[in-house]
N, C-alpha and C positions, 0 to 999 in steps of 0.2 A: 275520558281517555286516560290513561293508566301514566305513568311515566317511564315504562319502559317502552309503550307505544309511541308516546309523542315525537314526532320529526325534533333533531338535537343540530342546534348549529354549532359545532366547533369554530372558532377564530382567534388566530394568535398573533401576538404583536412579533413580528417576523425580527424587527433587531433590537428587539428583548431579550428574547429565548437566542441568537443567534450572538450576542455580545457576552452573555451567559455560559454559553456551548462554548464560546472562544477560552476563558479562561478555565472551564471546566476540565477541558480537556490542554494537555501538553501540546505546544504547537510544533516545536521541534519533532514530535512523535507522529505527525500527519501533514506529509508532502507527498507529491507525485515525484516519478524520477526526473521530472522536468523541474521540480523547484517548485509548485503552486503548493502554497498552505491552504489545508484542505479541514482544519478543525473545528473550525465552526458551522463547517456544514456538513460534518461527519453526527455533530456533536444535536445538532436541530434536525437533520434527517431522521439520525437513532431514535432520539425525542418523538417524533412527528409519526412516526410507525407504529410506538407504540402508542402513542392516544386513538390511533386509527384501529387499532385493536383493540383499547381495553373500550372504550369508549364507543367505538361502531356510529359516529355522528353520521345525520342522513347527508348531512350540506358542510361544508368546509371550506374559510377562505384564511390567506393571511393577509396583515397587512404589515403595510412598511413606510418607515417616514422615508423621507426625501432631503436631497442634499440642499443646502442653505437655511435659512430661517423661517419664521413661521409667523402668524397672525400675533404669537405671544411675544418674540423677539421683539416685534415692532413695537407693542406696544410697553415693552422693559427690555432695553437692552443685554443685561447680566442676566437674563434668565437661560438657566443650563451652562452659563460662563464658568463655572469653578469644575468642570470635568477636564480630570488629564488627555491630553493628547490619545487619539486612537493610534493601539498601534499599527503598524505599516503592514502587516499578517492582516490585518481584519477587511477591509474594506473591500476590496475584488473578492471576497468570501460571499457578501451578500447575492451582486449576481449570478455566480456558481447554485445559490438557492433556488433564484428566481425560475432558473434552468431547472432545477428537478424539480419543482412545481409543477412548469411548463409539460413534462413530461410525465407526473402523475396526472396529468388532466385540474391538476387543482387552483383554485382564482387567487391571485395577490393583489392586491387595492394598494393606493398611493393617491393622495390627495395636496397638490401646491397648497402652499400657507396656513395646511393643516398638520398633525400627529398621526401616528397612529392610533393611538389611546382614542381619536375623536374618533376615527373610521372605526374601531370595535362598540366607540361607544353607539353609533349609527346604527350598524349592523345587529346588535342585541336589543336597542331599542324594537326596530321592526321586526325582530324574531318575537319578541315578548307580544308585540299587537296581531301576531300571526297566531298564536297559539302555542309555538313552540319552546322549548330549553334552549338554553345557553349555555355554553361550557367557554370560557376567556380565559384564552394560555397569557400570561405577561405575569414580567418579571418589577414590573411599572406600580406602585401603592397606587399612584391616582386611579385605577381602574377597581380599586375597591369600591367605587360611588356605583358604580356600577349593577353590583350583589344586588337582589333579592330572590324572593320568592321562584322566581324562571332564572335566574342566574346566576352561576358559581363562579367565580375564580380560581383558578389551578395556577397558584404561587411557586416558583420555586425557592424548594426549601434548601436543598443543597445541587450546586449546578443544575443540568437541566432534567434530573432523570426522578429526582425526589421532591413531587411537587404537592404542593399542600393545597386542601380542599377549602374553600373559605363558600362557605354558605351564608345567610345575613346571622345565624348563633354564631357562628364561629368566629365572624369578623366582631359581634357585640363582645367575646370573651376575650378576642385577644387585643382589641384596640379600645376598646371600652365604651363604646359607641357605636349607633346605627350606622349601616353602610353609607347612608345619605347624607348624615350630618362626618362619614371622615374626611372630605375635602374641607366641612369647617376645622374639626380638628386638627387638619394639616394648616390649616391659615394661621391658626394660632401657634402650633411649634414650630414652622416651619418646614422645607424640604432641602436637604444639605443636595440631593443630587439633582433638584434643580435649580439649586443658587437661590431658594426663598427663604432670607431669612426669618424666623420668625420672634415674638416676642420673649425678651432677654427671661429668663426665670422663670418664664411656662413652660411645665414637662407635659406629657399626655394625660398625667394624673388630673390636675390640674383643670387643663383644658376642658376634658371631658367633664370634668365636675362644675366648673359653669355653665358648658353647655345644656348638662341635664336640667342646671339652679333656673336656669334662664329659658328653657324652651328653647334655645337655638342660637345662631352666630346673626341674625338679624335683630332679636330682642338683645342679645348682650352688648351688640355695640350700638345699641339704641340710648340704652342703660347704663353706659359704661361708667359712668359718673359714680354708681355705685356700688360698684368694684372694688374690694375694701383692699386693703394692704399694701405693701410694695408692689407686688404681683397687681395689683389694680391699676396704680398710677403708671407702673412699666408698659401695661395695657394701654392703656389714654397716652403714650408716648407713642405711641408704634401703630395708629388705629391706620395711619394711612397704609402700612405694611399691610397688615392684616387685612383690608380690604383687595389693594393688590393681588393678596397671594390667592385670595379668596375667587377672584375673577380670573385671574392664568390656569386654576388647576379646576375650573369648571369647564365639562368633557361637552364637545358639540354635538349632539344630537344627531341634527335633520340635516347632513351634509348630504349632496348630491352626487355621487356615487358612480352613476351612468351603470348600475347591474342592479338586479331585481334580486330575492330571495331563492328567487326558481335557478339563478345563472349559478349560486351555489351548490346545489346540489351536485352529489358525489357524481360521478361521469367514471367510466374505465379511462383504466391509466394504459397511456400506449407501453407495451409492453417491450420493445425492441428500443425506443428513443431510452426508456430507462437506464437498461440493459447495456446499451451503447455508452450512456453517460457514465453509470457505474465503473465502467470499465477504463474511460479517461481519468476519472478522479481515483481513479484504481480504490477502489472501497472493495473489500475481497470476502466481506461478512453481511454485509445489506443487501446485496443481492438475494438471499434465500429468505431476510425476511420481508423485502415489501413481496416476494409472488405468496409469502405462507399471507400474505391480506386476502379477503376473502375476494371472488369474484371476476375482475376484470383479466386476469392471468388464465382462467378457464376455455380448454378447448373448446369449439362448438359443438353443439349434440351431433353424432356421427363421426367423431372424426375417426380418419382410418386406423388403424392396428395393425403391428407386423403378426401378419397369419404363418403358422410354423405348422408343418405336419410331421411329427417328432415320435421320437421311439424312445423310452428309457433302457438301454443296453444291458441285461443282466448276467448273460452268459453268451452270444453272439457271433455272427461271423463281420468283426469288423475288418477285416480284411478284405473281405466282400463288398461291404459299403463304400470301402476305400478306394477298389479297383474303378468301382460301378463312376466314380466319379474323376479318375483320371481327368487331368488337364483342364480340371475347372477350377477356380479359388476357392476355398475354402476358410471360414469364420470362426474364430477359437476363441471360446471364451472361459475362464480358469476363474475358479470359487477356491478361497480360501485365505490365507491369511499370509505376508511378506515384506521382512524389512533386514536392513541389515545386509544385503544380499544373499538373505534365503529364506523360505519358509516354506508352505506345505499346501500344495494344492489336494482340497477334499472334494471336487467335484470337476466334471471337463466337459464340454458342451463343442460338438460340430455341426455348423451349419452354412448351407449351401445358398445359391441367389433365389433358389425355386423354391424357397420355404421347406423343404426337407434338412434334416435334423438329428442328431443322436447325442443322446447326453449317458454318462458312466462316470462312477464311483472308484477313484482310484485305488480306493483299499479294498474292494472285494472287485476288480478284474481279474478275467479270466486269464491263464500265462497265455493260450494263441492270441488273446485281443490284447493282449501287454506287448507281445514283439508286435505285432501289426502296429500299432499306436507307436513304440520307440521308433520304427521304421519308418513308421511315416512323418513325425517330430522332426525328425535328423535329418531328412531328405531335404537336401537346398531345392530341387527341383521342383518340388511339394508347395504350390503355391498357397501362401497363407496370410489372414489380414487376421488382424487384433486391434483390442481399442487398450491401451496406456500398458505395452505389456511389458514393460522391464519386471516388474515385478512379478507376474507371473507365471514368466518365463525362467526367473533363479525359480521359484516356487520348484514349478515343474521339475530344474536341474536337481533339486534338494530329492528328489525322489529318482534321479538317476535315467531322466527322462532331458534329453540335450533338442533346444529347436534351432534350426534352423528352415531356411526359404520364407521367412517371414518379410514379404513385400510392401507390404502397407500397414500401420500404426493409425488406426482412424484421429486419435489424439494429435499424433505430431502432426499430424495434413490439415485438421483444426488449426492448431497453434501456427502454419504457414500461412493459410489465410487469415486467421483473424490475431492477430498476432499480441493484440492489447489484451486480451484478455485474460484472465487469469485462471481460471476453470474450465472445463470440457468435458462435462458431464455426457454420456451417451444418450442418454433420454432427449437434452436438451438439442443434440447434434442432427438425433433422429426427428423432433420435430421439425426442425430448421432446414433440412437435406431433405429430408425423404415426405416431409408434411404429414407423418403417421406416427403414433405412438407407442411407447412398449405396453403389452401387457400379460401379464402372467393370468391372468379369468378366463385365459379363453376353456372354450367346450372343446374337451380330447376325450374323443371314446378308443383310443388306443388301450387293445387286450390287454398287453404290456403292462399300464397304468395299475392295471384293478389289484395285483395284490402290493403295488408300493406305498408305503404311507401319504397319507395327504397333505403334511408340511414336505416331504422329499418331493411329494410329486409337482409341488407348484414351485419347490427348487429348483426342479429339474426343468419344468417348463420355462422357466421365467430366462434358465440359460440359454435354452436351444433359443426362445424369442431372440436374445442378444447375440449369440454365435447369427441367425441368420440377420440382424439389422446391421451387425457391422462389417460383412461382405457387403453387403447392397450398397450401404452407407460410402465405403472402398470406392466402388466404382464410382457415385456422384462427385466424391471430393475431389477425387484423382480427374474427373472432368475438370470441373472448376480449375484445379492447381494448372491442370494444362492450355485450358487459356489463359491466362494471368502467367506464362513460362515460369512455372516453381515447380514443375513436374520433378527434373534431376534434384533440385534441392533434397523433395521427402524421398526419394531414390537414391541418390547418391553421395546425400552428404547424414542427410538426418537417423535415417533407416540404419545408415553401417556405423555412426555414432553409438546411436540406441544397443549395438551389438557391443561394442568396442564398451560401456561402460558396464551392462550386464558384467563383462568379466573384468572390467575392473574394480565393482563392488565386488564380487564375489572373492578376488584375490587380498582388498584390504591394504591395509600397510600397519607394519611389525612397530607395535610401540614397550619402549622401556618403560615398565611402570615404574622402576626404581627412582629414576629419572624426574619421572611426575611427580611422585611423592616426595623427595627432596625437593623439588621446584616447588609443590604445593606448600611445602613448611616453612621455603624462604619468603613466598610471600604473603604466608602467614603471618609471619615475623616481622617482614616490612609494612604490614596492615597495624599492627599493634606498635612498632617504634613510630609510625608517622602520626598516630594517633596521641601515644603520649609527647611527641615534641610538639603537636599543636597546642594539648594543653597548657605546655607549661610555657607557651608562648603567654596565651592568656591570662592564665594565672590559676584557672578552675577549671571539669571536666566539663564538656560536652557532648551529646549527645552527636556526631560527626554523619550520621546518619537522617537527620533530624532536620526538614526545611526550615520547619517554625522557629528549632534552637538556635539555628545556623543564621538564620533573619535575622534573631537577637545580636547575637555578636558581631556578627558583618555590621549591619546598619546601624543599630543602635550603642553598642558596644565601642567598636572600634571607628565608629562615625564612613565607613566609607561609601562612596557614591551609589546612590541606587541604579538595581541594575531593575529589567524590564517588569512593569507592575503586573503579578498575576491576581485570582480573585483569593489566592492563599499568603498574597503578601507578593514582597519582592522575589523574582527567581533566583535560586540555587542551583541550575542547572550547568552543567560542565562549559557548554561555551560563554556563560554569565561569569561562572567564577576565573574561567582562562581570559577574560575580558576584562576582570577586574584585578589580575594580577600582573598584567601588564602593565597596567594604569598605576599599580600602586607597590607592585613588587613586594608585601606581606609577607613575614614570614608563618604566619597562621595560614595564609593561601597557599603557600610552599607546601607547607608539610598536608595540607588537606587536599591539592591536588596528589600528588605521594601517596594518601590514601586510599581514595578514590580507583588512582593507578593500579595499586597495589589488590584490591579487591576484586577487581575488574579481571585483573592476569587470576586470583586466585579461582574462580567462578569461571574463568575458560578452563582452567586446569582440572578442577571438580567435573565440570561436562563430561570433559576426556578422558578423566578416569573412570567415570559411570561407564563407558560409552564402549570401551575394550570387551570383545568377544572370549569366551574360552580358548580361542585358536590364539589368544595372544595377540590379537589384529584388531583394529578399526575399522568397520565398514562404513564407509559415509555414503548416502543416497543420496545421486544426483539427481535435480529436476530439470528437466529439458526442454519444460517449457512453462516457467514462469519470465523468464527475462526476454520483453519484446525486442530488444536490439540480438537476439540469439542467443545471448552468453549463457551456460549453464548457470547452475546456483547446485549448492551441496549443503544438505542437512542432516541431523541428527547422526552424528556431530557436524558442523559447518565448520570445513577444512579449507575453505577459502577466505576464513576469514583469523587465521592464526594472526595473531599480533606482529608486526614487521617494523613498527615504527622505533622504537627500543631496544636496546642492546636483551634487557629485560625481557621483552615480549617474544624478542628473537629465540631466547633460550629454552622456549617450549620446543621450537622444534627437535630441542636435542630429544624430546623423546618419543620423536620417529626416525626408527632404525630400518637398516637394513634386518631380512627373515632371517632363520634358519635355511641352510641351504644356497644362499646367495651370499656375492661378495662385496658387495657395496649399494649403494642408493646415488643416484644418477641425477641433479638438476639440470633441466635446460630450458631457458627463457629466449624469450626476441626481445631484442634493446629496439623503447621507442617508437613499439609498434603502430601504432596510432599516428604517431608524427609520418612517420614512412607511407602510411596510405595518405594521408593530409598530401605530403609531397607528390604522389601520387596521382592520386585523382585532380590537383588544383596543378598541376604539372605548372608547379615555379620554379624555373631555373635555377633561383639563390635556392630555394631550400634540397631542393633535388643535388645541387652542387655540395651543400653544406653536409649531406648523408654521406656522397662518393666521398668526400678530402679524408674518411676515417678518423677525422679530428672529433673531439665533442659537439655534438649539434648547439648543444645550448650555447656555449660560449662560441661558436662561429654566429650562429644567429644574433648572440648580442653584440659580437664587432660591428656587425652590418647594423642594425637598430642605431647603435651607439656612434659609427663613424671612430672606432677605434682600433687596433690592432688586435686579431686574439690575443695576444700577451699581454695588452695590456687592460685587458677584459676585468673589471673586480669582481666581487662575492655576489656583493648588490647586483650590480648590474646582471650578475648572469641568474641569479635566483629569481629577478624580475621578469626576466625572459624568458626560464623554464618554466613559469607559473602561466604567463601569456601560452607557450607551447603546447601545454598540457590542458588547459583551459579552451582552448578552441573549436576543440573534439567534441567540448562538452557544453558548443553555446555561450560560453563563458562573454557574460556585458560587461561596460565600465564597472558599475557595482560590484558585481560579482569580485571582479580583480580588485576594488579600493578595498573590498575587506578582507580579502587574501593577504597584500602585500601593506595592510595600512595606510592606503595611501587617499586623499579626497576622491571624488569621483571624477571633478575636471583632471588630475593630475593621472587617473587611471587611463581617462579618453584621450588623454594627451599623445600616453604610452603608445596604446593600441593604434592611434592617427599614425604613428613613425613606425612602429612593427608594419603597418599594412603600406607604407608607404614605400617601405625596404621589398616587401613582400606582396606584391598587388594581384597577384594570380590567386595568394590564397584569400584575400578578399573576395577579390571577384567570384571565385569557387562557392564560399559562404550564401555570399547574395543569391548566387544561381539557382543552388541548390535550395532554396525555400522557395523561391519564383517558381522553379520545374515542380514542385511538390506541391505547392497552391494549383496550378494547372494540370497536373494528374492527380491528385489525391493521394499521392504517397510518395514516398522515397523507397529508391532499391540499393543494395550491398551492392559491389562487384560481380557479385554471384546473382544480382537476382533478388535476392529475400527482400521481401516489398514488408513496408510500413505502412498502414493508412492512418492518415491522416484530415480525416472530412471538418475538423476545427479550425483549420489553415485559413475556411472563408465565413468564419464564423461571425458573426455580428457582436459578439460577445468579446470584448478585448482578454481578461484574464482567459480565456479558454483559445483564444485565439495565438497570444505570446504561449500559452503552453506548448500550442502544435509547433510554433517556429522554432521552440529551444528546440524538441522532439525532432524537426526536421532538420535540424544542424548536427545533432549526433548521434541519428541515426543510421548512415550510413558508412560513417567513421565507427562508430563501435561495432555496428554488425559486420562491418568487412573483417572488420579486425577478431571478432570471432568466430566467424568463418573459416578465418586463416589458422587458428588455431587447431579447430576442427579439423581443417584438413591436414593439417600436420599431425595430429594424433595419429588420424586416420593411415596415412601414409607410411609413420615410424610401426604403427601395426603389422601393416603389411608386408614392411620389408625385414622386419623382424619372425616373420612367418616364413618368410620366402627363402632367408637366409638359413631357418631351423635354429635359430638361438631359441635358446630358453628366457632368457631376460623379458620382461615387460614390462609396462608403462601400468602403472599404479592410480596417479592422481594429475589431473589436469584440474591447475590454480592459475584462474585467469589465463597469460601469457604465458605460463612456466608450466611444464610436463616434469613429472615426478616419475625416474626409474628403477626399478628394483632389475641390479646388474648379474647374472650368473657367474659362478666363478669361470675365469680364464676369457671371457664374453668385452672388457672391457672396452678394448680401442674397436673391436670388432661395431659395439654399441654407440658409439663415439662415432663410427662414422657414420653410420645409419643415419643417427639424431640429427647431424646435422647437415646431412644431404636431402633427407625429410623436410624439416625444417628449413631450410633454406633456400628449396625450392618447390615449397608448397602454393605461392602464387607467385606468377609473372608480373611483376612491379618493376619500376623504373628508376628504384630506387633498391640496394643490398639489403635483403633481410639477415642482419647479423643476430648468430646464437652463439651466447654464452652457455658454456659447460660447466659443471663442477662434477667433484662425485667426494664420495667420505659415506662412513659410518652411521652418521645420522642427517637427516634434513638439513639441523643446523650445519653442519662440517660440508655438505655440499652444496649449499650456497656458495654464491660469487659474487 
């Protein structure tokens, strides 16, 4: 048998590779919106996909040690004693593993009072007496005893992605000894990561050079006597170590296991528990690649096909077509390319429920089927569904072709039911809804066809397939939304949204690049002073950019506290170094946070200047359905995320101005939005009371906390209150607030115990509302917009606390962007209705950004804020602040 035939057992030490993956990867840079650090299992999935590709193992398991001690603890207590503390990030990461195991179909082993290291060594033993290879992922030396002839080890060389082949040549050249004898070799230097010391003044060299002298670690400490040199007599001191270490780091064999070699074997992975998990741990990149694994992801033989009986239009009576199909929905699907809010549609696809179909070339249409087609675009009456069409909708306007009557967005009706997710691919929707798939193969003897090319022609087919799957697809969703009542959502909140920001990409907003480019040079300038006053804090250059440099000086240098152990040293990271300047107030941490600052405003500035249109304008693309609490998100350039926090970061916005043409730029925000639905829906009199008095919320809420007057409210006290306020919305725990406001964790729960004590309805509200959401499977907005959450009864606690943070502000943020929406929505309207020219530009978070017509002012002024202010019936004033000025910054307030 060959070795590319022989059955190959994959099995990896699961909190090896997964303690590896933790530091491999930034923890900061992988959480869910709910708070779960998600990096070590971002970091051994990645890992774990691809061994399952390059490698194609018939059978796969992992193993995993177990909490508390083991057979070796008992018998040496210090063994594995000199490891730092795990951090607080790692440990609920394992379970999160165990979970997508469970759901790739794949086995994880765990044995009381054993290692893991024994369970792989178990497992590759009885692979080797079956016949078969062995592939042993660990990041663990002791699993080198392991290597021969049937067995490789795949060592990581760097984190978990660059792993080294250790065959028994490979182990002989780089440890200088048989696989078998490096656990003797390990007896005799020792193992610093498992607390064995070994003897003083033997290197590897060494060792290995007696071993070879001597035939083995049984003849040498037989012999020991003649052991010449220091190095001898150091030996004859230490024989009991050496025996010691020699019995802990020998791997157990013939453990009992309770699974067979057969219970390994690869199994399809449920393809939906995945999919679903995927989606909680929000991993937005692994998804495409465990289905590109070969196998388990595959349709069954037969599955259905959306059948299309299609024409390609070359000169035609599409007018005709058009009539013919009066008062049915119709499927639009747009080929081509669009961002910015415009681009160019090169292909257009209609298709009906009945599988009829017509696809045309927008650059060689005829002028009758150009008016018939603009005529029927424009017609609201003109029933039409599309899947993700902002964008092909500017497309289409960039040719002078306007839609509307577009009633259903197969995307956004997606993104209403499933709302965690991140993607909404049509292929994937169409298997899921309709249980049929796309395909562009199918047999068309349409006349039509024969003199088109044959890449146009399966162009052109592959669109009519999608024009007719995404009516079809229309009508199932729009069932579903309407049992689950989310029908008006994608009808009358999301649909006229979708319209409302087409023209608001398309309109932009007017940026002074002059503006930029002097902002760009000041904090140029302040990038280059803050760097030479670190210097000459020190005394010599560093490299400011530079973790490893930065190590040196912090820790070594300047002696100051270690901040959290990564596997590149101590962290450098911003909340590390703002962590360690509070502690120590540095003036080298001064001027390197200043740095850091300054680089950071420079590189949003750089974007922005990229980013500016020939029109003189920024077009930013909204997404509509990445954020499952509702809230848009805006990219390329991300205009939600201008800096606020800084007098500094504030001054980007000076360089968005009002257009040519118009007389000013309009802000208006809701003060407190969040707190106002909290008051709301938890209907507490004190907080409900403290909105109506028109006073400050926060400092009313801390009298009552505090048992003191407002006036005689302090700083403290009412900053402690606003962070509890604002924190609530968000699930905010004790923790969460001790590291907010600095404060221990009992003295946070202390807080929160007299907040809820003042305030008991919005407790009660909190508890309710994750009770009703364990019992239904989701939480709903005001409006409706449901959450699921199927984690709520999860057995799994880290997945379980995710859904409960998830279920606390979920319906406080969605309400709250709801309420925005329809405020856009509204100031739209009435700004239509009135015939002003002015309009609404940019929606940031709470605040709506206006670009004002000349002489339009107060006219705009009161639109906004009779819009705004009574876009939902609460129980509580939604107050809006105005401003208006020349630029963003000047109409802040």
């Amino acid at each position: 048998m060959s070795e590319t035939s022989r059955p190959t057992l994959l099995i990896l030490d699961g909190h090896s590779m997964a303690f590896r993956a933790f530091f491999a990867l930034p923890v900061d840079n992988f959480a869910t919106s709910t708070g779960q650090h998600t990096n070590a299992v971002y970091g051994f999935v990645s890992m774990l996909i691809n061994l399952l590709r390059e490698e194609q193992p018939s059978h796969v398991a992992v193993a995993f040690d177990l909490a508390g001690g083991t057979f070796r603890t008992e018998q040496y207590g210090e063994y594995k004693g000199g490891r730092a503390p795990t951090p607080a990030e790692f440990p609920g990461q394992i379970d999160l593993i165990k979970e997508v195991l469970d759901a790739l179909n794949i086995v994880h082993l765990e044995k009381p009072d054993y290692e893991a290291d024994d369970i792989l060594a178990t497992m590759s033993t009885r692979a080797t007496r079956a016949g078969m290879r062995t592939l042993v992922v660990s990041g663990d030396r002791d699993a080198i005893q392991l290597v021969d002839d049937s067995v490789t080890l795949l060592y990581p060389r760097k984190g978990v992605s660059d792993l080294l082949r250790l065959d028994p040549a490979a182990v002989e050249k780089k440890y200088l000894v048989r696989p078998d004898r490096y656990p003797e070799l390990a007896a005799l230097v020792g193992e610093s990561a498992d607390n064995l010391p070994g003897v003083p003044g033997v290197g590897p060299k060494t060792a290995a050079k007696w071993l070879a002298g001597y035939d083995g670690l049984e003849n040498l400490v037989r012999q020991a006597d003649s052991v010449k040199g220091k190095a001898g007599q150091s030996f004859r001191d230490h024989l009991d170590d050496v025996r010691r270490n020699r019995r802990l780091n020998a791997l157990v064999r013939d453990l009992d296991l309770g699974v067979d070699l057969d219970d390994l074997a690869q199994r399809p992975w449920d393809a939906e528990a995945t999919r679903t998990l995927f989606e909680v741990l929000e991993f937005r990149n692994l998804w495409d690649r465990v289905q590109a694994l070969e196998g388990p992801e595959e349709e069954p033989a037969g599955a259905a096909t959306v059948q299309v009986d299609g024409q390609v239009l070359t000169e035609g009576d599409l007018a005709g077509w058009l009539r013919s199909r009066t008062g049915r929905r119709i499927g639009l699907e747009v080929s081509g390319t669009w961002s910015r809010g415009t681009g160019d549609a090169t292909g257009l696809a209609l298709g009906c429920e009945d599988g009829t179909a017509i696809w045309l070339d927008p650059a060689q249409i005829a002028p009758a089927d150009d008016k018939a087609l603009a005529g029927w675009l424009a017609d609201p009456a003109a029933d039409k569904a599309i899947h993700s069409g902002k964008g092909p909708i500017e497309a289409l306007a960039a040719r002078g072709w306007e839609v509307s009557g577009v009633s259903c967005d197969t995307e956004l009706a997606a993104y209403l039911l499933r709302p965690d997710r991140r993607s909404y691919p049509l292929d994937e929707l169409v298997s899921h809804h309709l249980g049929a798939e796309l395909s562009a193969d199918q047999d068309d003897s349409d006349q039509s066809m024969l003199d088109f090319g044959e890449d146009d022609a399966a162009r052109a087919q592959s669109a009519m397939t999608r024009a007719v799957a995404v009516v079809r697809l229309a009508r199932e969703m729009e069932a579903d939304l309407n049992r689950r009542g989310e029908t008006s959502l994608l009808h009358d909140l999301e649909m006229p949204v979708q319209t409302a920001l087409v023209r608001m990409e398309r309109a932009g907003i007017a940026v002074d690049t002059q503006v930029l480019e002097t902002l760009r040079s000041d904090f140029d300038t302040r990038v280059l002073d803050a760097q030479q006053a670190a210097w000459e804090v020190i005394g010599h250059e560093v490299n400011l950019g530079s973790p490893k440099q930065l190590q040196s000086v912090l820790f070594d240098e300047l002696k100051m506290p270690r901040t959290r152990r990564t596997k590149s040293g101590y962290t450098t990271d911003a909340d590390a170094l703002a962590g360690l300047f509070e502690k120590t107030q540095h003036p080298f941490l001064e001027h390197l946070l200043e740095h850091r600052d300054a680089i950071r405003l420079r590189q949003t500035v750089d974007g922005l200047l990229k980013s500016v249109s020939d029109d003189g304008r920024i077009h930013t693309t909204y997404q509509q359905t990445v954020a499952a609490t509702g809230r848009l998100s805006s990219t390329d350039p991300n205009l939600q995320n201008i800096p606020m926090r800084t007098d500094e970061g504030r001054r980007i916005r000076e360089g968005f101005v009002v257009g040519e043409g118009f007389q000013t730029l309009m802000s208006a925000d809701y003060s407190q939005i969040e707190m106002r639905i909290m008051a709301h829906v938890s209907g507490d009199a004190s907080l409900i009371d403290a909105f109506r008095s028109g006073l400050d919320v926060h400092t009313v809420t801390a009298s009552h906390v505090f048992g003191v007057d407002p006036a005689a409210v302090s700083v403290a006290q009412r900053s402690r209150i606003k962070a509890m306020n604002y924190g609530l919305a968000y699930g905010l725990s004790a923790y969460g607030l001790s590291q907010q406001l600095h404060l221990s964790v009992p003295e946070a729960r202390s807080l929160m115990d007299d907040y809820f004590d003042r305030f008991g309805k919005v407790h009660e509200y909190l508890t309710a509302v994750v009770d009703q959401a364990r019992k239904d499977g989701f939480t709903s907005t005001l409006l409706g917009r449901r959450r699921y959450l199927p984690d709520l009864t999860s057995t799994n606690r880290q997945r379980r606390e995710m859904a409960e943070r998830a279920a606390l502000n979920a319906p406080i943020q969605g309400s709250a962007a709801d309420l925005i929406k329809l405020a856009m929505l509204a100031t739209d309207k009435e700004l239509a209705d009135r015939g002003l020219s002015s309009r609404v530009l940019l929606q940031v978070h709470d605040e709506l950004i206006l670009e004002v017509a000349v002489d339009e002012e107060e006219a705009v002024r009161e639109v906004v804020i009779d819009a705004m202010g009574h876009a939902m019936d609460l129980s509580v004033p939604l107050t809006v602040s105005i401003g208006t000025g020349r630029s963003w910054f000047s109409a802040a307030h």
